[in-house]
Rosetta silent file (secondary structure, phi, psi, omega in degrees, C-alpha in Angstrom):
SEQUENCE: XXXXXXXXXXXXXXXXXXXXXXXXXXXXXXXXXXXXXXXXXXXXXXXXXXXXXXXXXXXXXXXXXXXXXXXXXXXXXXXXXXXXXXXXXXXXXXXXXXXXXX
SCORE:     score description
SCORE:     0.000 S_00000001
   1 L     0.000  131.783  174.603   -1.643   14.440   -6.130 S_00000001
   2 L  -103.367  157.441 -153.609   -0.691   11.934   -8.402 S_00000001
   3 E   -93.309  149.471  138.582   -0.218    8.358   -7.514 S_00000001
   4 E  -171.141  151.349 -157.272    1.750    5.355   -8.305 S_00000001
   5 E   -82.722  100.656  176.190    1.777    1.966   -8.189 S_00000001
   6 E   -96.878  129.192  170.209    5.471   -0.270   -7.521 S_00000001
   7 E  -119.549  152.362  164.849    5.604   -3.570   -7.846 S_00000001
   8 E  -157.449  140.813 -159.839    8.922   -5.407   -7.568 S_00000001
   9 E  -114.038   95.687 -174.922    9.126   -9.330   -7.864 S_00000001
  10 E   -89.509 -173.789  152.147   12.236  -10.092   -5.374 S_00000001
  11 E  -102.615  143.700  152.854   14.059  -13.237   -3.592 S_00000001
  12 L   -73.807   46.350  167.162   12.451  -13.689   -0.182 S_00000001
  13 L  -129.815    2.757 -171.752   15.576  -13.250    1.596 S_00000001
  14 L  -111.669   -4.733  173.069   16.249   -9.836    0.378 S_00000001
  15 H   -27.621  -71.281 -162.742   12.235   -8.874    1.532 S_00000001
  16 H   -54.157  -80.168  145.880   14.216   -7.578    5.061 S_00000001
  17 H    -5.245  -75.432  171.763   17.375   -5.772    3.559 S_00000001
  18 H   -22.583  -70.911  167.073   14.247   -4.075    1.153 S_00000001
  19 H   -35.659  -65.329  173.984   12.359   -2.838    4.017 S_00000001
  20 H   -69.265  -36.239  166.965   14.570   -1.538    6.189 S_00000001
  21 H   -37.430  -58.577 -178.617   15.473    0.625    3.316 S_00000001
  22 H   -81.766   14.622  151.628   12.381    1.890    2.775 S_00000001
  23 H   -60.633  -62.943  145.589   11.925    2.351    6.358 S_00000001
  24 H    13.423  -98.714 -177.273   14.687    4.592    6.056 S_00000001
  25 L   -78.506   28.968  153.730   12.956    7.107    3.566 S_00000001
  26 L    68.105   11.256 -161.575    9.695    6.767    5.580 S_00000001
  27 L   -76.805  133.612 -152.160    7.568    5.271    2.873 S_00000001
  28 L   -69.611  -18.462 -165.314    4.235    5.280    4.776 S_00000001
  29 L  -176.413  158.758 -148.725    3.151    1.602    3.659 S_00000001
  30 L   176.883  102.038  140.064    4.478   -1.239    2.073 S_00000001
  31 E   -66.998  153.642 -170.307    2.705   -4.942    1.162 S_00000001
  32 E  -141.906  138.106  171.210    4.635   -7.977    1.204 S_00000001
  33 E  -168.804  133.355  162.958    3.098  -11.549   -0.348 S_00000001
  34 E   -54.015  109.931  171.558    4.616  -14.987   -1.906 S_00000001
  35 L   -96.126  167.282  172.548    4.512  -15.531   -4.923 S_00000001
  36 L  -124.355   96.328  170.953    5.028  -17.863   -7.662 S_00000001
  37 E   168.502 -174.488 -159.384    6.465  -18.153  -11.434 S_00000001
  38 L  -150.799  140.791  173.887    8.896  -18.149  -13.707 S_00000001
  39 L  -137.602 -141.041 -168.980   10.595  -15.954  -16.344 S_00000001
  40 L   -35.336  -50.765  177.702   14.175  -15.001  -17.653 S_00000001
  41 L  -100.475  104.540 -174.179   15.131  -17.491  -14.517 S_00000001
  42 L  -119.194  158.934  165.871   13.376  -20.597  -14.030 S_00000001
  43 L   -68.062   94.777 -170.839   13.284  -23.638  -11.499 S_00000001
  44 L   -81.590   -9.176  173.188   14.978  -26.234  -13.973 S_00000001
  45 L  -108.822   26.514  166.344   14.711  -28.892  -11.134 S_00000001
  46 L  -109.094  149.280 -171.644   11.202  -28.183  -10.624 S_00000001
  47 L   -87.662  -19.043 -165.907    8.751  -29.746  -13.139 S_00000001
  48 L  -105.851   -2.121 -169.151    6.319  -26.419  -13.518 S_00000001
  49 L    21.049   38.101  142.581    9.770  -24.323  -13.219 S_00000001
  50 L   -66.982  143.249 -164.969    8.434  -22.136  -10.979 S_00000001
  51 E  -122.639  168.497  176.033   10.792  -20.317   -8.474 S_00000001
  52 L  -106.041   93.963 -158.845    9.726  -18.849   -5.152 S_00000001
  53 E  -105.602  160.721  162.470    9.621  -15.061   -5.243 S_00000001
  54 E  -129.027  149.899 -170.219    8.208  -12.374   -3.120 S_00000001
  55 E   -98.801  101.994 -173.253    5.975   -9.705   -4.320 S_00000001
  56 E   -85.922  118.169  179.583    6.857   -6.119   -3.050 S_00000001
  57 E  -121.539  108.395 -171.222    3.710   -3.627   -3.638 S_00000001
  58 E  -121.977  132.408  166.491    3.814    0.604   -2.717 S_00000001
  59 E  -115.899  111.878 -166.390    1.256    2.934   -3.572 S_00000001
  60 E  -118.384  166.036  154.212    3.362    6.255   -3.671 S_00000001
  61 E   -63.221  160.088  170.753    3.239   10.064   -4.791 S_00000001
  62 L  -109.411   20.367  128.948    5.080   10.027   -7.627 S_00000001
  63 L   -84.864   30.686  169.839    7.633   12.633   -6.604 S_00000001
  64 L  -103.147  -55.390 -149.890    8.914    9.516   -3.939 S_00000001
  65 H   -82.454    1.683  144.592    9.363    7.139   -6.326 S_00000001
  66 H   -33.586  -60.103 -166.510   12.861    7.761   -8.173 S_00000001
  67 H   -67.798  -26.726  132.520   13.786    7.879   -4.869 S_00000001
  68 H   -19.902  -92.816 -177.549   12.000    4.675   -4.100 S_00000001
  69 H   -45.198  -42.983  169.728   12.867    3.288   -6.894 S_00000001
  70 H   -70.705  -67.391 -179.112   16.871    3.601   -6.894 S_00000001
  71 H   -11.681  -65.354  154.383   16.828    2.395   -2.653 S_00000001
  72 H   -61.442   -5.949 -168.367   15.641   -0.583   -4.029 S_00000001
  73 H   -97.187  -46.297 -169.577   17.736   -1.163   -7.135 S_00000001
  74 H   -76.323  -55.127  167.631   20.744   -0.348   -4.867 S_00000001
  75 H   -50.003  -73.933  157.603   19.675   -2.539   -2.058 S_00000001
  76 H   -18.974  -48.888  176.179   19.331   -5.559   -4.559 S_00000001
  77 L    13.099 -149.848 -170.083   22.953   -5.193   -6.599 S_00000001
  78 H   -34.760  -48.507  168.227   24.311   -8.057   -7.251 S_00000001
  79 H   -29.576  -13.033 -172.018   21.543  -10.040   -5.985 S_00000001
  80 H   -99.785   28.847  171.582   19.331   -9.126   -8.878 S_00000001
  81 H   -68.512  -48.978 -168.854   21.552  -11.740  -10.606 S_00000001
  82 L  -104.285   45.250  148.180   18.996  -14.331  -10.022 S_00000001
  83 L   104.680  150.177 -166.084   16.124  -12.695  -11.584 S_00000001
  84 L   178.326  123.986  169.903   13.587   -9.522  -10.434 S_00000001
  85 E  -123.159  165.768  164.387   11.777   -6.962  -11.959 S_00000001
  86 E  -120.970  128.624  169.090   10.578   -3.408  -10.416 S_00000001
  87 E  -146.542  147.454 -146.018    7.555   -1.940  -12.512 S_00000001
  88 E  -139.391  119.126 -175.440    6.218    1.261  -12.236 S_00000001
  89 E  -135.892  159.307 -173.142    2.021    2.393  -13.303 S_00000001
  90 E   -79.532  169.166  170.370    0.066    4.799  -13.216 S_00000001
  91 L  -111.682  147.803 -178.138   -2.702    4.833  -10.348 S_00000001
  92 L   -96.865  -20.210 -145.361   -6.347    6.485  -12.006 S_00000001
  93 L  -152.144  131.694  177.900   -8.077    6.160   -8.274 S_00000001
  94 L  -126.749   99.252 -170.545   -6.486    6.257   -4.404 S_00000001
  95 L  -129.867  158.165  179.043   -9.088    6.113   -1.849 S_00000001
  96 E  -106.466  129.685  177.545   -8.776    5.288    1.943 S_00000001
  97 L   -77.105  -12.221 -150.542  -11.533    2.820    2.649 S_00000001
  98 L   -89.095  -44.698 -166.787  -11.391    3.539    6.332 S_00000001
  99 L  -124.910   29.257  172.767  -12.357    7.283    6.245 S_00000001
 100 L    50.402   50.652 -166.315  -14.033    7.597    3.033 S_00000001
 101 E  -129.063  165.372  175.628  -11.605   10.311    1.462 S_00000001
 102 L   -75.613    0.000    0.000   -9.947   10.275   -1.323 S_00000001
């Protein structure tokens, strides 16, 4: 089965709104972690003009994620005004540490 890895670099207030989406479509696992940095949108009253983002991470098959992927795009709408990306890689290696299977 092949794998793949979504990242999407949100605002933390839309983390919740995100979630319950993919809660929704069942996606089996989901990380969530705070982040830091700045691109297309920066903190201009910050001196390092870093803004305070959260970091969305899914390791999916990759017949889920279109479907994945638009949930979140749709969930976001306007909100992805102030800056976001979704990126989408291949995985080479998936392993469950727990029960030693692939």
């Amino acid at each position: 089965m092949a794998m793949k890895n979504l990242t999407a670099i949100i605002s933390p207030e839309m983390v919740e709104p995100v979630e319950e989406r993919l809660r929704r479509l069942s996606v089996p696992g989901l990380s969530v972690s705070h982040t830091k940095g700045y691109g297309a949108y920066k903190n201009f009253y910050q001196r390092d003009l870093m803004t305070t983002k959260a970091r969305l991470q899914l390791f999916l098959a990759e017949e889920h994620v279109a479907d994945v992927v638009d949930a979140i795009r749709d969930v976001m709408g306007p909100a992805a005004e102030d800056g976001g990306i979704l990126a989408v890689s291949p995985v080479d290696g998936f392993y469950h540490l727990s029960d030693q299977t692939a």
